[in-house]
C-alpha positions in Angstrom: -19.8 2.1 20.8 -22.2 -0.9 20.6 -24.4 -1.2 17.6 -26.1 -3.7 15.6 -25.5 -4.5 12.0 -28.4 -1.9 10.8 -26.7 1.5 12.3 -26.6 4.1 10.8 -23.0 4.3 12.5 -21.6 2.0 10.5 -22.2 3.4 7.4 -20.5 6.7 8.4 -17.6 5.0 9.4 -17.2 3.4 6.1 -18.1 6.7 4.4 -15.1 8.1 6.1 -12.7 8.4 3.1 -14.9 10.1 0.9 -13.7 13.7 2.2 -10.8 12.7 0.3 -13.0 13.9 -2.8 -13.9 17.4 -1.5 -12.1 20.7 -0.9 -8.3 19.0 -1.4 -8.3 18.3 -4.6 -8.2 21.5 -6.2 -5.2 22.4 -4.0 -3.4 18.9 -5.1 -4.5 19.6 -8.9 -2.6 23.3 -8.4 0.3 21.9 -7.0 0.9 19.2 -9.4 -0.1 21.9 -12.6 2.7 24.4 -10.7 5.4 21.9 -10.2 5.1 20.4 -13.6 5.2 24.0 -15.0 8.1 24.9 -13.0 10.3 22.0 -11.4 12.6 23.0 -8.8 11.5 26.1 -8.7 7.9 25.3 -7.4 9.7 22.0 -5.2 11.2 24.9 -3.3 8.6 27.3 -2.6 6.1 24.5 -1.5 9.0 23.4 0.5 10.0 26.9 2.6 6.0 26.9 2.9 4.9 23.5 4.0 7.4 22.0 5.8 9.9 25.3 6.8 12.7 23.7 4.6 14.8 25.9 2.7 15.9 23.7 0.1 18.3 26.3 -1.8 20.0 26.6 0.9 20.5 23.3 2.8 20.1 21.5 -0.5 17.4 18.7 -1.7 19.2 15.4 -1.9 20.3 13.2 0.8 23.2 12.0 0.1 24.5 8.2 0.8 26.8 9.0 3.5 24.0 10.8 5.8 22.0 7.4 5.2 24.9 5.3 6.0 25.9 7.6 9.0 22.5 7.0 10.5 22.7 3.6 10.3 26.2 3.7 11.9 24.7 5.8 14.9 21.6 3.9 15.7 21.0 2.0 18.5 22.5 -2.1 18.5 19.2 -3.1 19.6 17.2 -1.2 17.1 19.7 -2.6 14.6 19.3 -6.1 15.7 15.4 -5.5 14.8 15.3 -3.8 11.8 18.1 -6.3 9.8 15.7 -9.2 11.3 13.0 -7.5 10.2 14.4 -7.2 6.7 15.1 -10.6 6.3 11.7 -11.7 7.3 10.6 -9.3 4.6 13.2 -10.7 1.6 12.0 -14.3 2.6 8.4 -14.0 2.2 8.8 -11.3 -0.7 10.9 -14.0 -2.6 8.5 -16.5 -2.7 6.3 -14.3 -4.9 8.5 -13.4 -7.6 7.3 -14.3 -11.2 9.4 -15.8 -14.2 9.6 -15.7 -18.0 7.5 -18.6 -18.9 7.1 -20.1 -22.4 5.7 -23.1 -24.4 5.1 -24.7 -27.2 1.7 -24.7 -28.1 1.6 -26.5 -31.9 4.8 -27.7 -33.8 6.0 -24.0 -34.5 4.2 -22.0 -32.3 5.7 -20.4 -29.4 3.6 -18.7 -26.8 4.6 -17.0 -23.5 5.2 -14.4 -21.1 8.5 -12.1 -20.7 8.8 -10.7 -16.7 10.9 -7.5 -16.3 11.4 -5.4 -13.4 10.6 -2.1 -13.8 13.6 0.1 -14.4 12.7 2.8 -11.6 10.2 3.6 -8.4 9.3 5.9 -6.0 8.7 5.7 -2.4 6.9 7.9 -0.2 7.8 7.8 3.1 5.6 10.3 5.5 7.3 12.6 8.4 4.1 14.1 10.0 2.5 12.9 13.0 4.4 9.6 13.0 7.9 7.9 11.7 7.3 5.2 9.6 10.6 3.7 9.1 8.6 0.5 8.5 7.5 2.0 5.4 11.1 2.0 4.0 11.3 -1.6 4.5 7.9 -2.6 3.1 8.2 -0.4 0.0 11.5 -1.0 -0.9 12.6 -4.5 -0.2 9.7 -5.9 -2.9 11.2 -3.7 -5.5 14.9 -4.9 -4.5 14.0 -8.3 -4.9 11.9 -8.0 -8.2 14.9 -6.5 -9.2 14.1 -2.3 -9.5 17.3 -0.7 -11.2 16.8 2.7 -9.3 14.9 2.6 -6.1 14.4 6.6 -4.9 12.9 7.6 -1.7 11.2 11.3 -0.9 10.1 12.7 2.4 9.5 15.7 4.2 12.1 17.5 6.1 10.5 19.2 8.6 12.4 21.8 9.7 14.8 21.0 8.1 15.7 17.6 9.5 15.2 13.6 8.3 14.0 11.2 11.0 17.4 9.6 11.5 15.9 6.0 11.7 14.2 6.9 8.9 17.5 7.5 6.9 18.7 4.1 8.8 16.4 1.8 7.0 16.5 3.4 4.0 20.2 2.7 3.8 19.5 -0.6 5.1 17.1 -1.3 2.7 19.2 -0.1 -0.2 17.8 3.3 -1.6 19.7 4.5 -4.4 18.6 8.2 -4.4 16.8 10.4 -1.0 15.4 13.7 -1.8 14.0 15.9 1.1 10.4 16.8 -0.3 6.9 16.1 0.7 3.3 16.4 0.1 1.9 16.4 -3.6 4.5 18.6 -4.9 7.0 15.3 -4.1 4.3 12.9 -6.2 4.0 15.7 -8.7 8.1 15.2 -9.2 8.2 12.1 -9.2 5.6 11.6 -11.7 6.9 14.4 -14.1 10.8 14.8 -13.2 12.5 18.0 -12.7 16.2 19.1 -12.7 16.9 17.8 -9.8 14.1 14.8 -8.9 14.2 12.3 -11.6 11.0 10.9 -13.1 10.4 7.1 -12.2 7.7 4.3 -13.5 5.8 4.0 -10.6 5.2 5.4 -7.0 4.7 4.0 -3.9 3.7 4.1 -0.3 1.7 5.8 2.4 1.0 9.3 3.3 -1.7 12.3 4.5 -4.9 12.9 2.0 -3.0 15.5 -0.3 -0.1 12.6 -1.5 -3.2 10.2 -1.6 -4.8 12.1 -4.1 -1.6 13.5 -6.0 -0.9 9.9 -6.4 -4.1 9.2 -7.7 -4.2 12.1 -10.3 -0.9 11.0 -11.9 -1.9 7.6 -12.1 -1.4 7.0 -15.9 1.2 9.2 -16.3 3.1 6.6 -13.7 1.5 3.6 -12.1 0.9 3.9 -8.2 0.5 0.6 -5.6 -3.0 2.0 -4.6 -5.5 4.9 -3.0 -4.5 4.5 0.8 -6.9 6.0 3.3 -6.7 5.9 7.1 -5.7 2.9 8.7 -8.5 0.2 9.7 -9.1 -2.5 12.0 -11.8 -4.8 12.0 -11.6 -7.8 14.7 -14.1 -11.1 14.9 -14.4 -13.0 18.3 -16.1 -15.1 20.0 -16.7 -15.9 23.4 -13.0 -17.4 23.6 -11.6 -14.4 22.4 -9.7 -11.9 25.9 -11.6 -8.6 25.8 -8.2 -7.2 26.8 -6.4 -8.5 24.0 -9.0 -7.5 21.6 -9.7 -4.0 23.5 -5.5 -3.2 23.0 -5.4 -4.2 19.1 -8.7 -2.1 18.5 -6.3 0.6 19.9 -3.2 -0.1 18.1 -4.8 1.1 14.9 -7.1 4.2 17.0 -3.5 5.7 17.7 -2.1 6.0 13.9 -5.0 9.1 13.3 -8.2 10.9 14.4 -9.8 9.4 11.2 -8.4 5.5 11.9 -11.4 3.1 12.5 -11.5 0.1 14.5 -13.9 -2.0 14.4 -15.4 -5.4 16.1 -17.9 -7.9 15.4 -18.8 -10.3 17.9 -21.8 -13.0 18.2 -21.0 -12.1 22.6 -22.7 -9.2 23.9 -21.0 -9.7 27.1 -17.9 -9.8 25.8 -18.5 -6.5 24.0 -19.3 -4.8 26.8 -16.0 -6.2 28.4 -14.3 -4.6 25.6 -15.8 -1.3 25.6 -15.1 -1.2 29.4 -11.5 -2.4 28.6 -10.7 0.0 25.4 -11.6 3.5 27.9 -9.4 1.7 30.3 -6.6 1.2 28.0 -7.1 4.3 26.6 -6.0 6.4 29.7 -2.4 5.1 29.6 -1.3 5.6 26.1 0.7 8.7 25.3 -1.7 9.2 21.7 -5.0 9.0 24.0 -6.5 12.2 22.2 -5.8 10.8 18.6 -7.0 7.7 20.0 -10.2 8.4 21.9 -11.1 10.8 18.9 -10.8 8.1 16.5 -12.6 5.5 18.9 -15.4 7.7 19.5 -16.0 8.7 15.7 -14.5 5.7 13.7 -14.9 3.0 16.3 -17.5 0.4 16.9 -18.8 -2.8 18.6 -21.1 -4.6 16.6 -23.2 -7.8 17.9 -24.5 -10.0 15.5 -26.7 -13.1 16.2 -24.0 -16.0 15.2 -20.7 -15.7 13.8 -21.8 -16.9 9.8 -23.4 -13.3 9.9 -20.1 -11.4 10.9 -18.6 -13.4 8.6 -21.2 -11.6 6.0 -20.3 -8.1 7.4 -16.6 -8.3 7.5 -17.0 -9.2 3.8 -18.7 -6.5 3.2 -16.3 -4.1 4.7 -13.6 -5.8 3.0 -11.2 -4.2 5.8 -7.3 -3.8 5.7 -6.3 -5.0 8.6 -8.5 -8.6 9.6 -8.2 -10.6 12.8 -9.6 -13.7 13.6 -9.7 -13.9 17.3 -12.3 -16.7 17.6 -11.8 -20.7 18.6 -11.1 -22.1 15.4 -9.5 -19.3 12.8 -7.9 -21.8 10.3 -11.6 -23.1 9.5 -13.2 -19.5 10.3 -11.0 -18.3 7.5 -12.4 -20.4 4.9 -15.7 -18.0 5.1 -13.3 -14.9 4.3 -13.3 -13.5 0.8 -12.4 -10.2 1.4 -9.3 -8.6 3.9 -6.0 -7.1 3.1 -4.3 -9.4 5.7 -5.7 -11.6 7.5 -4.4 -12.5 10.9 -5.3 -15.6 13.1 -5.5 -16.3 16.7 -5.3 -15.0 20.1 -1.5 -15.2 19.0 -1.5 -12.9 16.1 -1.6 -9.1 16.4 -1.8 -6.7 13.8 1.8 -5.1 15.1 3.0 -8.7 14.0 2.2 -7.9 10.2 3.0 -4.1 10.8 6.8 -4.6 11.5 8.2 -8.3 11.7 6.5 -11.7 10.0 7.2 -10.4 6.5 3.6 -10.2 4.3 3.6 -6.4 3.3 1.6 -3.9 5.9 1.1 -1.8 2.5 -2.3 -3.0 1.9 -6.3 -1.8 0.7 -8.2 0.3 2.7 -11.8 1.7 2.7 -13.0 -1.5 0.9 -10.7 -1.8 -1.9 -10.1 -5.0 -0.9 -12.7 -6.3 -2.9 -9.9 -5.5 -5.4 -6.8 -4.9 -4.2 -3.9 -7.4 -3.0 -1.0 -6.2 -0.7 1.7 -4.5 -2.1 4.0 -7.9 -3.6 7.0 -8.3 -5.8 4.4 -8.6 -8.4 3.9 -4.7 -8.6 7.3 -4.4 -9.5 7.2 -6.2 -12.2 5.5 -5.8 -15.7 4.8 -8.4 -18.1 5.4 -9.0 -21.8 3.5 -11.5 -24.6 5.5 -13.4 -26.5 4.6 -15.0 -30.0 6.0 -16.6 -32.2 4.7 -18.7 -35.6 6.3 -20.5 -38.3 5.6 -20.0 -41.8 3.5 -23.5 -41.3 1.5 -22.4 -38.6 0.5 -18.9 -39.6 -1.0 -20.4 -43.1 -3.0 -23.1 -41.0 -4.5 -20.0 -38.8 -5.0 -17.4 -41.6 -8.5 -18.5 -42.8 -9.6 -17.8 -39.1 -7.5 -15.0 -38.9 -8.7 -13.2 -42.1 -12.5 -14.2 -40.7 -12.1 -12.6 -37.8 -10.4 -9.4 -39.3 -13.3 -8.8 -42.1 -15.7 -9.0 -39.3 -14.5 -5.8 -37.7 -13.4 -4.1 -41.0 -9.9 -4.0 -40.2 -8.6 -5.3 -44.0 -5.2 -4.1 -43.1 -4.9 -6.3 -40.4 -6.2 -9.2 -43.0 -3.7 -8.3 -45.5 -0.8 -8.3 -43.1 -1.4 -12.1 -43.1 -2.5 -12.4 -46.5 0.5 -10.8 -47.7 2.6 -13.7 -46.0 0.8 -17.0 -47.1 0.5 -16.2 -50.6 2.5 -18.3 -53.1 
């Protein structure tokens, strides 16, 4: 597990996601053709076939009163967490909402920008190897504070059944609408509507490789938050950093799937081989060990670089999802960091943190979209709208630039549209 910058390793862990462009997609494009084609009809074959759910029968909607009577039966404790939880997540998620700005830029001219929530969205919520009620908060509590009109959740019901905690935080986070689908036939829709599943504006949140690529063949027809691949780590320190510490949050992220990666870069070799001693230690007492140790041993690595200004260089590179600082002075360290989905600091700071309590988003880049992508954010909620406006004044004191401008690209009916108003 302990490498140097010029592996080979390395680049096949970051290579990871690219099966996502292989033998799935023609499966995803079928299921999205078929559902479009037929709506309900196609929701409940690829239902009874996927997840054993006879949806004509036990019916597709979840109504508000199962949500409400989960909540109701869950545990006080669990309670207690999740409403803190959400209010952690409200309070940072407010701070990022955008307003209607506008200005006047000349006597007469008005210039500015119109926010509006979007009117509807879609949340994915997975039920496969893990329950993610998490997700419900982190998806939905942005859109109820940018102010989403119709918030609807899908998931799978796997025999039949919801995760109860699941339905829990989705009525505590306020989902309007459930429906029990899953997989790209749920994306498909989502994205196109049928009789029963109404279409929304944009869709959201995790799930396996066939949603991940559904979501990114609709995008256009609907917007999506982003491409998620498998979860990843990647975790600086320095010789002050506990190779327990850092050996358990290397795990944390092995245990979500086979294809998770975690990854260190340290400037230490003793400390790395502290950590890989640690990590197979670990690894013995968690109740995931074989996702885990499959994931470690494919996806994870130790690398050892010569000073910390060249992992700083790497961990750009890899523009990671998850980001930990574990070295002596993160605050400053930070400062060399351009590219990380979150970014966590300290000895104090583990991912779980971010995953389920402080109150950033957990819905963040993967596989080096980071480059480009932001966390999920009130802002992706919300669309935005130009205004102008001119007075009779100003638009005959801009027309001679105007008209230059429109002749240039041959557009005359542009220039007359201006013309037409300044003439005497």
């Amino acid at each position: 597990m302990i490498i140097r910058k010029d592996d080979k390793r390395l680049q096949d862990i970051l290579k990871r996601g690219e099966i996502m462009e292989g033998e799935y997609l023609h499966t995803v494009l079928d299921i999205i053709a078929d559902v479009r084609t037929r709506g309900d009809e196609s929701l409940a074959e690829l239902t009874l076939r996927f997840d054993g759910y006879d949806m004509l029968k036990g019916g597709i909607e979840i109504s508000k009163r199962e949500m409400k009577d989960a909540w109701e039966a869950l545990d006080d404790r669990l309670k207690l967490a999740l409403e803190n939880a959400k209010a952690n997540v409200i309070s940072f998620h407010e701070k990022q909402l955008e307003n209607t700005w506008i200005y006047e830029k000349t006597p007469g001219t008005f210039l500015g920008q119109k926010v509006t929530a979007l009117e509807s969205v879609g949340v994915y919520v997975p039920g496969g190897k893990a329950v993610y009620p998490s997700s419900v908060l982190m998806n939905v509590l942005p859109a109820k504070v940018a102010g989403v009109e119709e918030i609807v959740m899908v998931t799978p019901a796997t025999g039949g059944k919801v995760n109860p905690v699941v339905l829990a935080a989705a009525y505590l986070a306020g989902v309007d609408r459930g429906f029990r689908i899953g997989g790209a036939q749920a994306i498909a829709a989502l994205a196109y509507g049928t009789a029963s599943v109404p279409r929304v504006n944009k869709i959201v949140g995790p799930g396996n490789i066939y949603v991940a690529l559904a979501k990114k063949m609709v995008f256009g027809q609907v917007d999506i938050d982003m491409i998620a691949g498998p979860s990843e780590i990647l975790i600086v320190a320095d010789s002050s950093a506990d190779p327990d510490h850092v050996a358990a949050d290397m795990l944390s992220q092995a245990e979500h799937d086979e294809l998770a990666s975690a990854i260190v870069v340290t400037d230490d070799l003793e400390l790395a081989k502290e950590i890989e001693s640690s990590v197979y230690a670990q690894l013995e007492e968690l109740p995931k060990r074989e996702i885990a140790k499959k994931s470690i041993e494919k996806y994870g690595a130790i690398i050892v670089t010569d000073d910390l200004n060249e992992a700083a260089d790497i961990t750009n590179n890899i523009a990671v999802e998850h980001l930990e600082l574990c070295v002596a002075n993160p605050m400053e360290y930070m400062l060399k960091i351009r590219n990380a989905g979150a970014i966590f600091l300290g000895a104090n700071s583990p991912e779980p943190v971010g995953d389920y309590y402080a109150g950033p988003n957990h819905v963040l880049p993967t596989g080096g979209t980071a480059k480009f992508f932001s966390p999920l954010g009130t802002y992706d909620f919300q669309k935005k709208s130009s205004i102008i406006y001119y007075s009779r004044e100003q638009l005959i004191a801009d027309m001679p630039d105007i008209r230059v401008l429109a002749e240039s690209e041959e557009l005359i009916a542009h220039r007359n549209s201006v013309i037409i108003r300044t003439e005497d």
